[in-house]
Structures are given as C-alpha cells and as structure tokens.
Biopython code that builds the backbone (N, CA, C, O; Angstrom):
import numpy as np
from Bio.PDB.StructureBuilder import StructureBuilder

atoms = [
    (1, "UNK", "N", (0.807, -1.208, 0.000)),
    (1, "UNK", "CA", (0.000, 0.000, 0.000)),
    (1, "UNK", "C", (0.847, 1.267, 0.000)),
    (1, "UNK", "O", (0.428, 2.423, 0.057)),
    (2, "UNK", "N", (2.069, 0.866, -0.071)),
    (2, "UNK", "CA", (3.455, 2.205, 0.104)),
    (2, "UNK", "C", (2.886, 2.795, -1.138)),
    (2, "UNK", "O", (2.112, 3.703, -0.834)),
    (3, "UNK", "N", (2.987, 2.606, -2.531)),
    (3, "UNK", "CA", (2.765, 3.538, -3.391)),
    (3, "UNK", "C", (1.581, 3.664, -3.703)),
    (3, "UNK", "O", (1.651, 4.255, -4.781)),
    (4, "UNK", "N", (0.086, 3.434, -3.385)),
    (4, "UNK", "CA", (-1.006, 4.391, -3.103)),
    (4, "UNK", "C", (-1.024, 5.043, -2.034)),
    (4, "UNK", "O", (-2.168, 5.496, -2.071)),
    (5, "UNK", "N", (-0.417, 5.543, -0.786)),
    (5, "UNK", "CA", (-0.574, 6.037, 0.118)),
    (5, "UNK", "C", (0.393, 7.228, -0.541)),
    (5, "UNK", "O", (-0.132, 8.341, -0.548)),
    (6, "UNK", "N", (1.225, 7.170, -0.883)),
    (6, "UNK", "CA", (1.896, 8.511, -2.039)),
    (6, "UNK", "C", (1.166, 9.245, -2.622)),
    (6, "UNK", "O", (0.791, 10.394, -2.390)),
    (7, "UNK", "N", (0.834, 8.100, -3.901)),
    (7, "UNK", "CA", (-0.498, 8.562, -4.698)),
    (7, "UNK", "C", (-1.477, 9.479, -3.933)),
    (7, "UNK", "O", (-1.569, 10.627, -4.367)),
    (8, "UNK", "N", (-2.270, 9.122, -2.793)),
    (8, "UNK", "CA", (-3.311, 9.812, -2.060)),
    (8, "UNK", "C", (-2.626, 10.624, -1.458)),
    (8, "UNK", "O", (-3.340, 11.627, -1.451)),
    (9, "UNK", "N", (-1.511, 10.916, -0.832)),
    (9, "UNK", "CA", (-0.571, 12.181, -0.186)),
    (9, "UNK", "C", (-0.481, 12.828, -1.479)),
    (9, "UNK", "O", (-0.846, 13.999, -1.581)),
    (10, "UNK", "N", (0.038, 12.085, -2.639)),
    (10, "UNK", "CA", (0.250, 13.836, -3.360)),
    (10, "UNK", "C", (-0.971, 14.091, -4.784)),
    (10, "UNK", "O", (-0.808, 15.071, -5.510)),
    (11, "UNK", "N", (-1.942, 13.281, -4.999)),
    (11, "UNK", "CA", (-2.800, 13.540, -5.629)),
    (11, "UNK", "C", (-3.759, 13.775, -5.291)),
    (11, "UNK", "O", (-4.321, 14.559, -6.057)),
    (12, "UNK", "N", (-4.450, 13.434, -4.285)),
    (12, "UNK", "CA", (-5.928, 13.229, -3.765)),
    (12, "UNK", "C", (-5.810, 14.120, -2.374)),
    (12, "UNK", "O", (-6.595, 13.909, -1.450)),
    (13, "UNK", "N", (-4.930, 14.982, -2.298)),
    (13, "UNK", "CA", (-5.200, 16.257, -1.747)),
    (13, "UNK", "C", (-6.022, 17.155, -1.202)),
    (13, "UNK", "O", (-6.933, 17.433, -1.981)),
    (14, "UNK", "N", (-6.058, 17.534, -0.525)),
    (14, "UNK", "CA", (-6.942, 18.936, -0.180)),
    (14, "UNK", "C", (-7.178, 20.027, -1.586)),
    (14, "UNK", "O", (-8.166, 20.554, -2.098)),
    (15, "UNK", "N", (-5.791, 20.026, -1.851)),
    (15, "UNK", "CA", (-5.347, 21.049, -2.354)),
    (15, "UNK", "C", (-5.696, 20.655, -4.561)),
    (15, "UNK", "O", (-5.730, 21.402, -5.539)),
    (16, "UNK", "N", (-5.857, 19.268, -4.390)),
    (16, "UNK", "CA", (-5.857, 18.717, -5.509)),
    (16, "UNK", "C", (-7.102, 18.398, -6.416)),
    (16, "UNK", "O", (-7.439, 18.500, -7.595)),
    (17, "UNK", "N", (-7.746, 17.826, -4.855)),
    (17, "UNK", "CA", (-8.833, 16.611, -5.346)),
    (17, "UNK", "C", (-10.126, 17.453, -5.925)),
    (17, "UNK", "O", (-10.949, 16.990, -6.715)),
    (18, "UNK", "N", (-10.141, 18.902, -5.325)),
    (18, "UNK", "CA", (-11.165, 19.488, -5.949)),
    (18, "UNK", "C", (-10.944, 20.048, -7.365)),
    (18, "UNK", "O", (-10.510, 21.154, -7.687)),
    (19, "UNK", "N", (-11.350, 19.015, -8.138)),
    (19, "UNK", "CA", (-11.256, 19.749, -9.958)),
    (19, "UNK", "C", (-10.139, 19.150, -10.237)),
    (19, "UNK", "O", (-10.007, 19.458, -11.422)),
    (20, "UNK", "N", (-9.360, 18.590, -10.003)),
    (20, "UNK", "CA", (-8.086, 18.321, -10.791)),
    (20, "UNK", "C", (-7.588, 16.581, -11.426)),
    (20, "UNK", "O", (-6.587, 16.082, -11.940)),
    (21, "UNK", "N", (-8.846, 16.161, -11.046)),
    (21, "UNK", "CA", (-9.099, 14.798, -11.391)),
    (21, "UNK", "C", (-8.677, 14.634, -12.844)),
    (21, "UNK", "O", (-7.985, 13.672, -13.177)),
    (22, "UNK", "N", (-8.981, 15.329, -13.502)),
    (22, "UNK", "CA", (-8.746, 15.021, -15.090)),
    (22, "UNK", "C", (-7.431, 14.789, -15.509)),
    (22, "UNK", "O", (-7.048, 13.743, -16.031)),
    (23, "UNK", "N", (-6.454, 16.185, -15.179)),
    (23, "UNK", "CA", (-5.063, 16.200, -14.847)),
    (23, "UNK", "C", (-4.089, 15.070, -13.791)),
    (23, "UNK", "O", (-2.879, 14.853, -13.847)),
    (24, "UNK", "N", (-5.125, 14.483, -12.854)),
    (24, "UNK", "CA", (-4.351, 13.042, -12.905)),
    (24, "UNK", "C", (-4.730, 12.101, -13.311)),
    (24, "UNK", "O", (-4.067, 11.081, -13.124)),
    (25, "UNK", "N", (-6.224, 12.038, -14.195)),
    (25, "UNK", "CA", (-6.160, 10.367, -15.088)),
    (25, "UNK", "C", (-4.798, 10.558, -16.016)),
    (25, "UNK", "O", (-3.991, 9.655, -16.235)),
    (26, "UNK", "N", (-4.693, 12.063, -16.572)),
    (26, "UNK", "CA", (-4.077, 12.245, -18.015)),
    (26, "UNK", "C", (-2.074, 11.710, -17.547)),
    (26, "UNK", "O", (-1.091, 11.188, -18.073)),
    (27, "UNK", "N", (-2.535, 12.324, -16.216)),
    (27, "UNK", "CA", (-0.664, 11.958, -15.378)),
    (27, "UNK", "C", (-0.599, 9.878, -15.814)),
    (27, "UNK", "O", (0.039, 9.063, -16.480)),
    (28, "UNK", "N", (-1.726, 9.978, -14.884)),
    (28, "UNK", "CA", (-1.562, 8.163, -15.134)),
    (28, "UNK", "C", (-1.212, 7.642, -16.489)),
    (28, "UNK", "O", (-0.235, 6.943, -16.754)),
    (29, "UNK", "N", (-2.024, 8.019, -17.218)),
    (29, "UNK", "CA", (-2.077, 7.615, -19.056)),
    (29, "UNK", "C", (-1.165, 7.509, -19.370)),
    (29, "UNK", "O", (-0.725, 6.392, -19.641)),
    (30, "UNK", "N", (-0.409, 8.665, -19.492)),
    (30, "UNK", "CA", (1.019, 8.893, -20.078)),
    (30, "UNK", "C", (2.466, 8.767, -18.974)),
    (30, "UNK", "O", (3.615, 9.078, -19.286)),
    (31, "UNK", "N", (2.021, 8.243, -17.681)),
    (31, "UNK", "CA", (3.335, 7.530, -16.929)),
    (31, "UNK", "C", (3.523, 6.048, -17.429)),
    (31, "UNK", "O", (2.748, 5.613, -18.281)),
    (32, "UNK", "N", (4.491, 5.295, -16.941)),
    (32, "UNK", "CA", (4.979, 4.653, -16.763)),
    (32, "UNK", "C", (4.500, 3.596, -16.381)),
    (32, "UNK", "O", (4.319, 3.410, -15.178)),
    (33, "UNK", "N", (4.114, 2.460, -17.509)),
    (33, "UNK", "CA", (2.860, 1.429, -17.618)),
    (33, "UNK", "C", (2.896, 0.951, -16.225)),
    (33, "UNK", "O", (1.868, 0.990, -15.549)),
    (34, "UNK", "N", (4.265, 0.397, -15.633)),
    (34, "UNK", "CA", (3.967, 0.395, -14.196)),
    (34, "UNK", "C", (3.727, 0.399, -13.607)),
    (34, "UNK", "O", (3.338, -0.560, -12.939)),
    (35, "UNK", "N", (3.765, 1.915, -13.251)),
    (35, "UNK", "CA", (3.584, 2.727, -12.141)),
    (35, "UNK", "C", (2.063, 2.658, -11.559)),
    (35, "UNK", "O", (1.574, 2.523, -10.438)),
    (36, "UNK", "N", (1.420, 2.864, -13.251)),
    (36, "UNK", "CA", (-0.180, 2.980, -13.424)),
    (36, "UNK", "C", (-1.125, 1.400, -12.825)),
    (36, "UNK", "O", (-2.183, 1.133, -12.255)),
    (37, "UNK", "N", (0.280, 0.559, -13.502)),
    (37, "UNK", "CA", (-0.340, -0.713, -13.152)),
    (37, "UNK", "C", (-0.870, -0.787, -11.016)),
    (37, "UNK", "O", (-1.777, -1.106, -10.248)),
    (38, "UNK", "N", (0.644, -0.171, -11.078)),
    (38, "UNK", "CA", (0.664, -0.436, -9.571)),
    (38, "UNK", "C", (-0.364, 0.484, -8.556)),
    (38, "UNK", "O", (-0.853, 0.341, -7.436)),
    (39, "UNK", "N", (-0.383, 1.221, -9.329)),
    (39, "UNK", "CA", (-1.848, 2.238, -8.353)),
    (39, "UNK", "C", (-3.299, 1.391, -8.848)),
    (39, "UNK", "O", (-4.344, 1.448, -8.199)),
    (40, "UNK", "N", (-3.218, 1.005, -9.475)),
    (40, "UNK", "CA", (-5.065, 0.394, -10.147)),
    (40, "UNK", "C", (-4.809, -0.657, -9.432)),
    (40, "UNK", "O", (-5.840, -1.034, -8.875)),
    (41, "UNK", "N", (-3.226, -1.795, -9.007)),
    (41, "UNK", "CA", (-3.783, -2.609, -8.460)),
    (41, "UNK", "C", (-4.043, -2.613, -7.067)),
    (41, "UNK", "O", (-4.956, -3.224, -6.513)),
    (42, "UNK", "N", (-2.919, -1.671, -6.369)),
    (42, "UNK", "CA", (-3.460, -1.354, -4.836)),
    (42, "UNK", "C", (-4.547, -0.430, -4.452)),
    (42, "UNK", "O", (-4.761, -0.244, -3.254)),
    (43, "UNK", "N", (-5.283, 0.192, -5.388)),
    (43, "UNK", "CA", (-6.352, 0.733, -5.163)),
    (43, "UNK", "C", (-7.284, -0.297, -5.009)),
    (43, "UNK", "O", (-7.818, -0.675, -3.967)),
    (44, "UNK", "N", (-7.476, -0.858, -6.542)),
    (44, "UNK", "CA", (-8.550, -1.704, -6.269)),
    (44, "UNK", "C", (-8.187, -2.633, -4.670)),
    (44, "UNK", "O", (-9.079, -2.654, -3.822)),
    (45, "UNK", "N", (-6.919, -3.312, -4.404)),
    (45, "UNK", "CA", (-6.906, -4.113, -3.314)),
    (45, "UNK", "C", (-7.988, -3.233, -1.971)),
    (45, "UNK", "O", (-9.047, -3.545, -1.426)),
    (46, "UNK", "N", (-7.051, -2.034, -1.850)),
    (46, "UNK", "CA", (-7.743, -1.349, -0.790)),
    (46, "UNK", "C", (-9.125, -0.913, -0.786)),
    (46, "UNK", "O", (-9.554, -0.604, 0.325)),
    (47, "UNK", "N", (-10.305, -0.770, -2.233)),
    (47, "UNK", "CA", (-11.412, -0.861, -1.772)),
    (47, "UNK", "C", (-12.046, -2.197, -1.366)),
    (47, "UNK", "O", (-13.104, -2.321, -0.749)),
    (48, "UNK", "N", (-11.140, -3.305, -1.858)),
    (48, "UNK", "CA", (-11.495, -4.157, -1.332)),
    (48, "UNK", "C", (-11.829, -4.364, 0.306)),
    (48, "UNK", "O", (-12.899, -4.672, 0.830)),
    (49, "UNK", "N", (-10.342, -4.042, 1.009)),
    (49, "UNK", "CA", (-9.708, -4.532, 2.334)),
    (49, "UNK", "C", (-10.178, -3.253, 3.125)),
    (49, "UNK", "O", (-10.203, -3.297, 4.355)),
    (50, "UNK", "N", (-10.457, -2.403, 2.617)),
    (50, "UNK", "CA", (-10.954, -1.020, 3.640)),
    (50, "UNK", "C", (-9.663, -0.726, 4.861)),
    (50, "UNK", "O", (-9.784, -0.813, 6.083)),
    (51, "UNK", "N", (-8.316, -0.324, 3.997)),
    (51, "UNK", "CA", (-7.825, 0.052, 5.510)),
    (51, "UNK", "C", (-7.425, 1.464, 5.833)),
    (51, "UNK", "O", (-6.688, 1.881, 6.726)),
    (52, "UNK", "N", (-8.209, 2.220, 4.719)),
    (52, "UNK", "CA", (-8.267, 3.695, 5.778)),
    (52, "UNK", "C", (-9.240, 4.058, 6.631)),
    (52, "UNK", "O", (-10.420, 4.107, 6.287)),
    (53, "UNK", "N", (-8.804, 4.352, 7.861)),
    (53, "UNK", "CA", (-10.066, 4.777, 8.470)),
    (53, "UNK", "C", (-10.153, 6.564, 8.268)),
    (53, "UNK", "O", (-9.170, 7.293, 8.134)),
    (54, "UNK", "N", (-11.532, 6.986, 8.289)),
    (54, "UNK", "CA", (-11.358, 8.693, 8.015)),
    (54, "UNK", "C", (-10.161, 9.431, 8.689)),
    (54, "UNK", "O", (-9.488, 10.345, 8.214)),
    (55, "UNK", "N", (-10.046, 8.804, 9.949)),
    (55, "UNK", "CA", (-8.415, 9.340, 10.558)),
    (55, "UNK", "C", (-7.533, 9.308, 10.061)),
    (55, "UNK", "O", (-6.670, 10.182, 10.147)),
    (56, "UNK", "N", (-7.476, 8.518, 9.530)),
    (56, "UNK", "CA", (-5.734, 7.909, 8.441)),
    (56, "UNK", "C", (-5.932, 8.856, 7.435)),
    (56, "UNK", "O", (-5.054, 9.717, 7.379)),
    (57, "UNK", "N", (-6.976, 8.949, 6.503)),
    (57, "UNK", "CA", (-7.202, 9.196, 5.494)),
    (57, "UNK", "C", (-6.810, 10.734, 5.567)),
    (57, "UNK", "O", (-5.928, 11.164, 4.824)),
    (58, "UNK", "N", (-7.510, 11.607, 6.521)),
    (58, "UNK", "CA", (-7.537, 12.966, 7.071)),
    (58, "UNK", "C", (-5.870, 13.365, 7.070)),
    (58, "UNK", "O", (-5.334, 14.216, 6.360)),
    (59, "UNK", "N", (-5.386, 12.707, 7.827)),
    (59, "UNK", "CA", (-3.999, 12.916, 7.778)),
    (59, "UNK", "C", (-3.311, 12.778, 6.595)),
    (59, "UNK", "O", (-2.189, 13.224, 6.354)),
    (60, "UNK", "N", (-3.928, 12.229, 5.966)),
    (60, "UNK", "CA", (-2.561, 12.050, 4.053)),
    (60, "UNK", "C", (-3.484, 13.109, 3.617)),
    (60, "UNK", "O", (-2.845, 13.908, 2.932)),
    (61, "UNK", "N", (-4.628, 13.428, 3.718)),
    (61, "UNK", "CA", (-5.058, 14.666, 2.677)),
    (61, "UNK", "C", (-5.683, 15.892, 3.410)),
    (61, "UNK", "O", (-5.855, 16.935, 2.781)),
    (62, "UNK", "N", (-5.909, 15.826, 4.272)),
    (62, "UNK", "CA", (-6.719, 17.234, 5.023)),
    (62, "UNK", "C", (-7.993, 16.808, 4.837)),
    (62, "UNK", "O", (-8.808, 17.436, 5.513)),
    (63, "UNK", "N", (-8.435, 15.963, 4.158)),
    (63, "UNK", "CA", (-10.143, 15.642, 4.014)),
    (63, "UNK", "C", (-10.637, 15.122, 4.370)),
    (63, "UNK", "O", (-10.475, 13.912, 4.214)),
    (64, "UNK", "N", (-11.867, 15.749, 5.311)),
    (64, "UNK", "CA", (-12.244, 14.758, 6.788)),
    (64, "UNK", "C", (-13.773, 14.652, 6.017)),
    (64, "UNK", "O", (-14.315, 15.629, 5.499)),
    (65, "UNK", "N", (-14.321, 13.361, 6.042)),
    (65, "UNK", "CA", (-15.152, 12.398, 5.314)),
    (65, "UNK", "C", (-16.188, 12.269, 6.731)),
    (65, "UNK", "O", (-15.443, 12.579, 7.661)),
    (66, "UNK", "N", (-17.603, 11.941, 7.315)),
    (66, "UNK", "CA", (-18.436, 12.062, 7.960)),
    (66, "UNK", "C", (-17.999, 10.650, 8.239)),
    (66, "UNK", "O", (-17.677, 10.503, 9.418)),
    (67, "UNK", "N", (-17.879, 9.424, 7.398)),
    (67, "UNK", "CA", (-18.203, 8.074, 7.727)),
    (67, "UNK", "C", (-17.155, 7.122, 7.025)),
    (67, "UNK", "O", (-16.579, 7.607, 6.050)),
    (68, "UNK", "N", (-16.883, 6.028, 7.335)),
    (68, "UNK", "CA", (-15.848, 5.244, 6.461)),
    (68, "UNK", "C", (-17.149, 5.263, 5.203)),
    (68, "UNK", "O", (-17.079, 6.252, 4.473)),
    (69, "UNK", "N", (-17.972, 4.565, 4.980)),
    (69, "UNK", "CA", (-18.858, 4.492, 3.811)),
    (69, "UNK", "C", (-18.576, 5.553, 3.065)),
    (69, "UNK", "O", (-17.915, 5.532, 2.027)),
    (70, "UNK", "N", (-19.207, 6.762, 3.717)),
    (70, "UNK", "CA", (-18.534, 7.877, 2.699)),
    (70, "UNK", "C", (-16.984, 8.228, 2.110)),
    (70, "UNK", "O", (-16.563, 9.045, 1.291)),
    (71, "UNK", "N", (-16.643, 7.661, 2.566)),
    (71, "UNK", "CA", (-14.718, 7.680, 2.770)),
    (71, "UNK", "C", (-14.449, 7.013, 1.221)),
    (71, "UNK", "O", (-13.849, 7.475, 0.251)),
    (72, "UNK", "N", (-15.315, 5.445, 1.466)),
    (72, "UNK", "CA", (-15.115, 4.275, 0.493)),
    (72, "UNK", "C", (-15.876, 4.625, -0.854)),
    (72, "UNK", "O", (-15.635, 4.303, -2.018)),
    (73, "UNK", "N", (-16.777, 5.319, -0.345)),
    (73, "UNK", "CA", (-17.900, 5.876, -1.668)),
    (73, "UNK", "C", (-17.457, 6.855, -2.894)),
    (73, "UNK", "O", (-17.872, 7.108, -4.025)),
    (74, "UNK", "N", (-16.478, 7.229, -2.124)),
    (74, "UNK", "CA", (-15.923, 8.659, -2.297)),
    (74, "UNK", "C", (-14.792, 7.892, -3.636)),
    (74, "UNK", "O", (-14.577, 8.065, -4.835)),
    (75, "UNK", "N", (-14.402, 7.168, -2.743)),
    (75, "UNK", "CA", (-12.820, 6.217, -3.433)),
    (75, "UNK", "C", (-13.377, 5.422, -4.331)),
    (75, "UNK", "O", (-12.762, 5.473, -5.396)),
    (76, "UNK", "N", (-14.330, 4.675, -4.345)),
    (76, "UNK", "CA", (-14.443, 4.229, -5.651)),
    (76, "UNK", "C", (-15.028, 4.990, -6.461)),
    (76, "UNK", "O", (-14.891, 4.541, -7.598)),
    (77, "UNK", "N", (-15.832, 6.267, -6.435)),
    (77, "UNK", "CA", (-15.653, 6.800, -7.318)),
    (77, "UNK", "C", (-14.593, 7.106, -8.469)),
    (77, "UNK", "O", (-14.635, 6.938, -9.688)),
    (78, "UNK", "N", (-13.715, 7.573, -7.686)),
    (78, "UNK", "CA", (-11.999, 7.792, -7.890)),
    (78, "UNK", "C", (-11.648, 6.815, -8.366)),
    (78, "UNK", "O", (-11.360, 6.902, -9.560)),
    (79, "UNK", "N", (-11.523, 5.647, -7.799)),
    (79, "UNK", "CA", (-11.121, 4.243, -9.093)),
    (79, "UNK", "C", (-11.676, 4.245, -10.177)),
    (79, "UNK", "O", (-10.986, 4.139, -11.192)),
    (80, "UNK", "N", (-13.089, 4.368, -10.260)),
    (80, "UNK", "CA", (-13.635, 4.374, -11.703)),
    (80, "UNK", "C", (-13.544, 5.492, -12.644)),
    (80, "UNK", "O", (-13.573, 5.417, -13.873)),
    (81, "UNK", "N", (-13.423, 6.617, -11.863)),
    (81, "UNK", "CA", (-13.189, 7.385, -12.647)),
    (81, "UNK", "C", (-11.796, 7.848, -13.836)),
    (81, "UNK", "O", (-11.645, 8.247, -14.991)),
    (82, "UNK", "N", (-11.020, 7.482, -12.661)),
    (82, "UNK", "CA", (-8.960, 7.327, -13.448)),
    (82, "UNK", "C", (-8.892, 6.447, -13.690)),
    (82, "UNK", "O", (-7.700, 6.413, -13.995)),
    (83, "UNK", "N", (-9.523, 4.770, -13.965)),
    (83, "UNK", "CA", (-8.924, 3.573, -14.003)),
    (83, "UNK", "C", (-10.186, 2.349, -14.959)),
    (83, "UNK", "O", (-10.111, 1.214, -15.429)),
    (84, "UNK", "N", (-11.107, 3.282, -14.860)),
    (84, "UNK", "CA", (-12.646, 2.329, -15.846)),
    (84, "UNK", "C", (-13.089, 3.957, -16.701)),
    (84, "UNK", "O", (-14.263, 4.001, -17.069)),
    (85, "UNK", "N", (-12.618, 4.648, -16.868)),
    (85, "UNK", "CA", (-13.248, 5.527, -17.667)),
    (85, "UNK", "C", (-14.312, 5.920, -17.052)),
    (85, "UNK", "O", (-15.255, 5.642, -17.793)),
    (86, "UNK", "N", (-14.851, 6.634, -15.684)),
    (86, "UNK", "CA", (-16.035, 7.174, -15.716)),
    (86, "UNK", "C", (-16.104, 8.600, -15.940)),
    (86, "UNK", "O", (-15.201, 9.376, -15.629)),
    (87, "UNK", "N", (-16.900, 8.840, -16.339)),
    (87, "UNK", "CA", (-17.558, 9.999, -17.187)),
    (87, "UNK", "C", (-17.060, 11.594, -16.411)),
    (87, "UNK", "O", (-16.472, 12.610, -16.782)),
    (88, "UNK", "N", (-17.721, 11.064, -15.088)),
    (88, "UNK", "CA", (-17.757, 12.732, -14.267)),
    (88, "UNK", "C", (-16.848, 12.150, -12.581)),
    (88, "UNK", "O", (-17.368, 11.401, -11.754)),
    (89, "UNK", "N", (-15.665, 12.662, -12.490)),
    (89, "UNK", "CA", (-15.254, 12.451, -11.187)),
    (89, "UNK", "C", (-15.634, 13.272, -10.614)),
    (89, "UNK", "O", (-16.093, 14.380, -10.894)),
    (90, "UNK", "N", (-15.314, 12.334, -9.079)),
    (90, "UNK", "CA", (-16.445, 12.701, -7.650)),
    (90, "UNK", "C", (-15.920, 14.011, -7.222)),
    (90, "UNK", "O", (-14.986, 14.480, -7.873)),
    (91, "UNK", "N", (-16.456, 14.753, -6.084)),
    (91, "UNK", "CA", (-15.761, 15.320, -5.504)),
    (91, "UNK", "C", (-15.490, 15.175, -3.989)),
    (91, "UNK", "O", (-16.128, 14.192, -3.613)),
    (92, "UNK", "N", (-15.065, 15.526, -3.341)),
    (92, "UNK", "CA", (-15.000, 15.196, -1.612)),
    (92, "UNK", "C", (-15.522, 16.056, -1.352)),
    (92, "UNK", "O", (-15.738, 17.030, -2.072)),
    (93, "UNK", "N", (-15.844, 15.885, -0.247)),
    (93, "UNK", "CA", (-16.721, 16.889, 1.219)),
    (93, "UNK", "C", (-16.070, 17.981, 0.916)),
    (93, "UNK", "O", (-14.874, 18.072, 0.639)),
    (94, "UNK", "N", (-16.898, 18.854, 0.971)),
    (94, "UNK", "CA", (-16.316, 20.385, 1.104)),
    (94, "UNK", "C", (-15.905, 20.668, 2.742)),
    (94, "UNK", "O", (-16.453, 20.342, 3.794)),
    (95, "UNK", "N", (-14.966, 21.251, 2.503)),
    (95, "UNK", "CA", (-14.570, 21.751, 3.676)),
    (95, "UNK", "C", (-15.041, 22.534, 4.572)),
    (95, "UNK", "O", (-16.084, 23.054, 4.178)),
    (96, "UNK", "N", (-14.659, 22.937, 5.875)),
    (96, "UNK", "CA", (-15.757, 23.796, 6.711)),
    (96, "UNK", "C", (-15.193, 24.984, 6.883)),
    (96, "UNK", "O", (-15.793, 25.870, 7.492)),
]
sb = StructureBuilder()
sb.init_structure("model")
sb.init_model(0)
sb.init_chain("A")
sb.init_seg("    ")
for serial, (resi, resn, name, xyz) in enumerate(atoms, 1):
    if name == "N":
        sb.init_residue(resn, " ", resi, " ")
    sb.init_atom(name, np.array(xyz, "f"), 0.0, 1.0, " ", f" {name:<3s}", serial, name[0])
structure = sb.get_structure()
C-alpha cells in the first residue's frame, strides 16, 4: 500500500482533489505502464480490504469524510473514474 498512500498524499489532496481529477487520469495515461499498473492494483486491493479509516485518510489529505462508507464511496468513485473511464469524477466533502 506504500505507493497508493503517495499517490493519495500527493494527488488526492486537499489542495488537488477538488477539480483536478482530469489532470491526474491524463498523469496516469502517459506515466509509466507500471507505475499505473501499480496504483489500479493497490487501489482496487484497498477498496477491497478497507484500511483507511477517516483518521488515516484525514492525515494524508486534510479531508475529513463524515463516515468510512462515505470515505469508500468517495474512493471508488476515484477508481472508476482514473482507471474504468467514468464519465464525471467525484468530488469530496467540502470543507468547513
């Protein structure tokens, strides 16, 4: 989970995650078949295994989520959206 917990420290941001989704499917696309491989597969693992809790999560991005459900709801959005082609990525909780 070392290199999605990167990924979510430096993409899925506070500072990022609002609007800038597009600019990291397009990062993924054109990196390093790899790299890409390796985030789609520990993502998907982790919506599997659920091991952020909103605490953990809060701390790699500043974005404090009401519920793990919402946390997870939130994230697979985000998988499908950079990794199955979905249409419109999510956004997170607005801040207070």
């Amino acid at each position: 989970m070392k290199i999605l917990c990167g990924f979510i420290e430096t993409y899925l941001n506070a500072e990022l995650a609002y609007g800038h989704l597009p600019q990291v499917r397009s990062t993924i696309a054109v990196s390093v078949p790899e790299w890409g491989e390796s985030i789609r597969r520990e993502f998907a693992r982790a919506l599997s295994e659920r091991p952020f809790s909103v605490v953990r999560y809060s701390d790699m991005t500043l974005l404090d989520f009401e519920s793990e459900d919402a946390l997870y709801a939130y994230l697979e959005g985000v998988f499908d959206y950079l990794f199955l082609d979905g249409e419109q990525a999510p956004l997170p909780p607005e801040g207070e």
